[in-house]
Each structure stands twice: as structure tokens, then as C-alpha cells.
C-alpha positions, 0 to 999 in steps of 0.5 A: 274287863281287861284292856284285851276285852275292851278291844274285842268290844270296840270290834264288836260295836265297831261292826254293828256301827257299819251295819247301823251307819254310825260313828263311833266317837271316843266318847262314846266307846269310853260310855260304853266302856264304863258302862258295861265293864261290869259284864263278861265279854261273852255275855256281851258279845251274844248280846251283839249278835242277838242285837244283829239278829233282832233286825232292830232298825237301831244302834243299840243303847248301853242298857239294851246291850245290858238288858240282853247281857244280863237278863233278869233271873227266873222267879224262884220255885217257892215263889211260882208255887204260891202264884199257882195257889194264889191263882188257884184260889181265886177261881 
């Protein structure tokens, strides 16, 4: 993530901090930051805005942000085939 992004995430987390009522501390921005850095600004932007919208009573946590950011890949199509015949089977 470039230094441009990481000012478009400081905003983010800096808006969804008025709306929780908490402080940001540099430390904690810089947490964020390494631990996120990985991801595409627009994946974590639509993570804030899930976040806001989810009317969680808390500040999220890196690996909230991450898990809304990144969510795991559907199962492959091989994969849902042999459950159904699995599935089937065992009836």
C-alpha cells in the first residue's frame, strides 16, 4: 500500500473512531498498517463500510477488517460435486 493509501485508511479508521468514540494512538494506526498493508485499499474500505453498517457495538480489530477484506474463496466445483455424492451416499 502506498503512503497515499495508508492517508485514505488513517481517514477511514479516523471516522469509524468518532463513530465508536475511541482514540487513535500512533501506535495503533502503525498496528493497523503493518497489518493490513497487504490488502487493496478498496477491499478495505468496503470492509469499513460493512463494518459501519453491521451496527457492531465495537472498534473493529485488524483481523475483522482482514476477514471482511479477504473473505475466504468459495469451495472449488470438484470439490462441492464429491459432497453431493457423498451426501448422497450416505442417505
Amino acid at each position: 500500500m502506498t503512503n497515499q493509501e495508508m492517508l485514505h485508511l488513517d481517514t477511514a479508521l479516523q471516522a469509524m473512531a468518532e463513530v465508536y468514540e475511541r482514540q487513535l494512538t500512533v501506535t495503533l494506526l502503525d498496528t493497523y498498517h503493518r497489518l493490513l498493508a497487504h490488502v487493496r485499499l478498496t477491499d478495505l474500505l468496503k470492509a469499513c463500510d460493512a463494518w459501519l453498517l453491521s451496527n457492531s457495538p465495537f472498534f473493529p480489530k485488524p483481523g475483522q477488517l482482514l476477514a471482511l477484506a479477504c473473505p475466504p474463496p468459495p469451495p472449488a466445483a470438484d470439490l462441492l460435486e464429491a459432497r453431493a455424492e457423498q451426501a448422497w451416499h450416505d442417505l
